[in-house]
C-alpha positions as CSV (number, residue, x, y, z in Angstrom):
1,X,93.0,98.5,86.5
2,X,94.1,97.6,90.0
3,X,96.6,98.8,91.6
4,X,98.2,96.1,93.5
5,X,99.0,92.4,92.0
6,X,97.4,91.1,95.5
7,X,95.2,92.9,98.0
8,X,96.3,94.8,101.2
9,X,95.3,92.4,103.3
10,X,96.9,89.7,102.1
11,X,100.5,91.1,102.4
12,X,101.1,89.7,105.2
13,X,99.9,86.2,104.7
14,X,102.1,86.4,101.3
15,X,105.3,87.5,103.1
16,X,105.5,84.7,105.3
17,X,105.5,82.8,101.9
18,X,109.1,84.2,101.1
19,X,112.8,84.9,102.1
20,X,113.4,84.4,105.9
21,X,110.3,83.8,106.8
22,X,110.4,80.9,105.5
23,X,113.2,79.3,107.5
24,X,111.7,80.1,110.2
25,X,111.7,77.1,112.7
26,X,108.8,75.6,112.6
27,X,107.0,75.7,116.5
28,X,107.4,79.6,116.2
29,X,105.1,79.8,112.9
30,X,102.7,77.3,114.6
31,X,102.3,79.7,117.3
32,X,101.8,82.7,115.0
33,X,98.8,81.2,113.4
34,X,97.5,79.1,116.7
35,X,96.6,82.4,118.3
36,X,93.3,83.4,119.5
37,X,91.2,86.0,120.7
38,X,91.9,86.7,124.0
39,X,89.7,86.7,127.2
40,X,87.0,88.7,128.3
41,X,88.0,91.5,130.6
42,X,86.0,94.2,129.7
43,X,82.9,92.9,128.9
44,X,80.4,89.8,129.5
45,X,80.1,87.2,127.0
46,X,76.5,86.2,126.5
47,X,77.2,82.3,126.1
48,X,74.2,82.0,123.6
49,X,72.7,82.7,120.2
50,X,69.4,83.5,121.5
51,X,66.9,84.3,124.1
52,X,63.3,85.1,124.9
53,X,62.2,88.6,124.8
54,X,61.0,89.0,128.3
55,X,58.0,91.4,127.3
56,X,57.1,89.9,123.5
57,X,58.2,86.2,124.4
58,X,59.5,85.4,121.0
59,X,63.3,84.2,120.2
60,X,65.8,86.9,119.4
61,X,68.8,86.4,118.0
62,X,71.9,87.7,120.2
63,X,75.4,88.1,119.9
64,X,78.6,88.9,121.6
65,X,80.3,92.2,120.8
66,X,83.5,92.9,122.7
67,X,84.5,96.4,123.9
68,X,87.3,97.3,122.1
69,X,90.6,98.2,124.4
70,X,93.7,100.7,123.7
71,X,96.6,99.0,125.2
72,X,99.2,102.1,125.6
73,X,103.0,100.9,124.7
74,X,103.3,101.2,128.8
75,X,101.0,98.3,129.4
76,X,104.1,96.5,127.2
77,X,106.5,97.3,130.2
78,X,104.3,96.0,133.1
79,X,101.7,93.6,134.0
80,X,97.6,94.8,133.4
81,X,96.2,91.3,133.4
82,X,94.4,92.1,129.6
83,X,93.0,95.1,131.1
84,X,93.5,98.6,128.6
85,X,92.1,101.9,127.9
86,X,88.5,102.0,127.1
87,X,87.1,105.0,125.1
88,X,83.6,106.2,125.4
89,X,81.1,109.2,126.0
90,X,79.3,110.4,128.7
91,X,76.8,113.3,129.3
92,X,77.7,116.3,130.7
93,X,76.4,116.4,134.3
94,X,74.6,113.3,134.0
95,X,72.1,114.9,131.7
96,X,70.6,112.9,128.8
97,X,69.4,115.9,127.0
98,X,73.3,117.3,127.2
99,X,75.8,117.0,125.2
100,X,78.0,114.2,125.0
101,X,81.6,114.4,126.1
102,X,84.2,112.1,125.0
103,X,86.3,109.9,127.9
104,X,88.5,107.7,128.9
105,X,88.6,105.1,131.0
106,X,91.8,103.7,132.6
107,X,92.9,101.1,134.8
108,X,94.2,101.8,138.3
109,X,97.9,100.8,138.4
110,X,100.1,99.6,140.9
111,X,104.2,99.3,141.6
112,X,104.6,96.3,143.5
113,X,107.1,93.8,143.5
114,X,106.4,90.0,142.7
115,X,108.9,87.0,143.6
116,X,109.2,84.6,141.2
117,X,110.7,80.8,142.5
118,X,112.3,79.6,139.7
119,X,114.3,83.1,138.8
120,X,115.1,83.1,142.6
121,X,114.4,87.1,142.0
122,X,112.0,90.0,143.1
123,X,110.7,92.1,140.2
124,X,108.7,95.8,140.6
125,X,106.2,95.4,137.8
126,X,103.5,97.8,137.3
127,X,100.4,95.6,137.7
128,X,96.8,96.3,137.9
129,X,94.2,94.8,141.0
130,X,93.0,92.3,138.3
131,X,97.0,91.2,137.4
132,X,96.9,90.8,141.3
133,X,93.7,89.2,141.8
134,X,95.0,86.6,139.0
135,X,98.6,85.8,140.8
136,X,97.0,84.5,143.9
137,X,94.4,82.7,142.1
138,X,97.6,80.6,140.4
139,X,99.5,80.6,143.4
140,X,102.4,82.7,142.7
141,X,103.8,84.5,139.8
142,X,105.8,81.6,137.9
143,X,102.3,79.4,137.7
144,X,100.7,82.6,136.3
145,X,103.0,83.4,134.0
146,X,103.3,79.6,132.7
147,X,99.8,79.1,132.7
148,X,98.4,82.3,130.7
149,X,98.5,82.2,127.2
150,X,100.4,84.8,125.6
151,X,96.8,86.4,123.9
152,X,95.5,86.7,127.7
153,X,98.8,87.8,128.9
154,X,99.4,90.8,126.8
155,X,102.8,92.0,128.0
156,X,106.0,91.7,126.4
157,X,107.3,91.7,129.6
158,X,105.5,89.0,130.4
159,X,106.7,86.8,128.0
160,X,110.4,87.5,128.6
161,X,109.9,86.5,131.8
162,X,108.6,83.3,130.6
163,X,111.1,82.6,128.0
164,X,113.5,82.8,130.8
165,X,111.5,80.3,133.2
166,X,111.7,77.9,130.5
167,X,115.1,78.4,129.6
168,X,116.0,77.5,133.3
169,X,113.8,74.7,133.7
170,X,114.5,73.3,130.0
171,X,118.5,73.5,130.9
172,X,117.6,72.6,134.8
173,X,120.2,75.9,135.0
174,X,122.5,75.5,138.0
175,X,122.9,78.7,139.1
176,X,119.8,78.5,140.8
177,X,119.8,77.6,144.6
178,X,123.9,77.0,143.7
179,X,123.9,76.0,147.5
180,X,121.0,74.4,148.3
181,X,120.8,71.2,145.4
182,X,117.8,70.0,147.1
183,X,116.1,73.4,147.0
184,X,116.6,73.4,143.5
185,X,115.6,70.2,142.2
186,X,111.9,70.7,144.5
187,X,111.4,73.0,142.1
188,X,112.1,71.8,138.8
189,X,110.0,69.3,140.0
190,X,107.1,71.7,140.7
191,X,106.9,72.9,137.3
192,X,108.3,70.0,135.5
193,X,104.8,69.9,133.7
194,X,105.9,73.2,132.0
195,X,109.1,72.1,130.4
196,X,109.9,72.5,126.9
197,X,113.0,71.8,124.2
198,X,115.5,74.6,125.0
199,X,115.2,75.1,121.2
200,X,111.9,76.1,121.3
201,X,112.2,78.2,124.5
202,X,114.5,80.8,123.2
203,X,111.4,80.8,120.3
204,X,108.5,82.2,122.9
205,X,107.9,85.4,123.3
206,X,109.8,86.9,120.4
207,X,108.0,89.2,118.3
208,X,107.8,88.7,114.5
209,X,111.1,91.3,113.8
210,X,112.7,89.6,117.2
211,X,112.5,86.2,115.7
212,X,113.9,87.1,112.1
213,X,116.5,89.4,113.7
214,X,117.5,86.3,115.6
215,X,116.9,84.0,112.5
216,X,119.6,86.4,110.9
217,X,122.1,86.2,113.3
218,X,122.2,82.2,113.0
219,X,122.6,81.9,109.6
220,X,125.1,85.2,109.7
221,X,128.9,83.7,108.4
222,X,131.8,86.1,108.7
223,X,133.2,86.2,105.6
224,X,136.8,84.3,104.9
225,X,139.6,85.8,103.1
226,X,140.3,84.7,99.9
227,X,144.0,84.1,100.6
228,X,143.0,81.3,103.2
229,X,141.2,79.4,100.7
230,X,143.8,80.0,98.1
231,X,146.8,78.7,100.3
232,X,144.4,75.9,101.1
233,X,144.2,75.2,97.8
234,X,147.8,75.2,96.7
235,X,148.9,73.0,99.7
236,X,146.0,70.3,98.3
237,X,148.1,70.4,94.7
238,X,151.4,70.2,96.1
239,X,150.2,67.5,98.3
240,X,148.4,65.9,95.2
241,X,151.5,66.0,93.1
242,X,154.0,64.8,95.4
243,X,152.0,61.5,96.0
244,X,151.7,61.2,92.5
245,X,155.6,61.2,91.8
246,X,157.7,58.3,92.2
247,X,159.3,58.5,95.0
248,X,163.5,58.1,94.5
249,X,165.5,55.7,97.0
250,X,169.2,55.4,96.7
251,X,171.1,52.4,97.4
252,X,173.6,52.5,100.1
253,X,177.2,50.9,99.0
């Protein structure tokens, strides 16, 4: 006899099926079931499903098998550009015939500090030579940001910052260049091509418990004392019964 009504794995796919998940808006569950696997960092797809065996010359079949990466909650806080931790063996003192010894492989990480235009502000991020390498190749830190998909991206950090680009360009906020008006309209029109609903900025980014938290607080009503609606009842009556009285005029001698 099983154990469960429905299988493990299907928990999650059921409990988006119920409760507040369900009023969630709709954009943010498109985005939860639009994602994707992300780039290749670590390792080199092959492109194909088969090649020639160089020294038999018959078709083999091949296939692409990612490395699988350890991102540490840290990476969460900064910028690695996809890269994580890779675990893996080697032999002791390059020796074949040795024993194997488990390691680690880890990025090389950086503190440097990236402008970004439309926040008008200079953040230290913790970023990686690939995270780098990938800013210039956008031209700047606000195209990157906009441009990589949140899968690629892999940094809550990351997507704050994007959440709030959008916010300022969705709301053309301001506050930004408050003294320079042509300043600041050059650059809404750079990145006009990323604007979204301000409704469905304050959506990105948000994790799952983020986005029902928020979800929570919307539909949160303070509770009204029952004396309020009780007053407001009895003035309703006595408003009810007055009009429906005959109303007495006395005649002036």
């Amino acid at each position: 006899m099983p154990l469960h009504k429905f299988p493990p794995r299907v928990w999650e796919a059921l409990k988006m099926k119920q409760g507040i998940y369900t009023r969630l808006p709709g954009h943010y569950l498109r985005s939860l079931q639009e994602s994707r696997p992300p780039a290749a960092v670590h390792w080199k797809p092959l492109g194909v499903n088969s090649h020639v065996n160089p020294k038999t010359g018959h078709r083999e079949r091949v296939q692409d098998v990612p490395i699988p990466a350890y991102y540490p909650p840290e990476s969460q806080s900064g910028m690695w550009g996809g890269e994580g931790w890779i675990v893996g063996y080697r032999y002791a003192n390059n020796d074949k015939l040795s024993n194997r010894l488990k390691k680690v492989w880890k990025p090389q990480l950086f503190n440097r500090e990236l402008y970004s235009e439309i926040l008008d502000h200079k953040f230290k991020i913790t970023v990686t030579a690939r995270t780098l390498d990938l800013v210039d190749a956008a031209y700047g830190l606000d195209f990157y940001i906009l441009r990589t998909p949140q899968e690629d991206l892999n940094s809550k950090l990351g997507m704050d910052l994007k959440r709030a680009m959008l916010l300022r360009l969705a709301r053309k906020d301001t506050e930004l260049y408050p003294e320079n008006p042509a300043k600041r309209e050059t650059v809404f029109n750079k990145y006009k091509e990323f604007v979204i609903p301000a409704e469905e900025a304050e959506w990105v980014g948000l994790s799952l418990e983020e986005a029902v938290e928020k979800q929570r607080l919307l539909e949160k009503k303070d509770p009204e004392p029952l004396f309020n609606a009780f007053v407001q009842e009895l003035v309703q009556e006595l408003t009810a019964q007055k009009l429906s009285e005959p109303e007495i005029v006395e005649k002036k001698h």
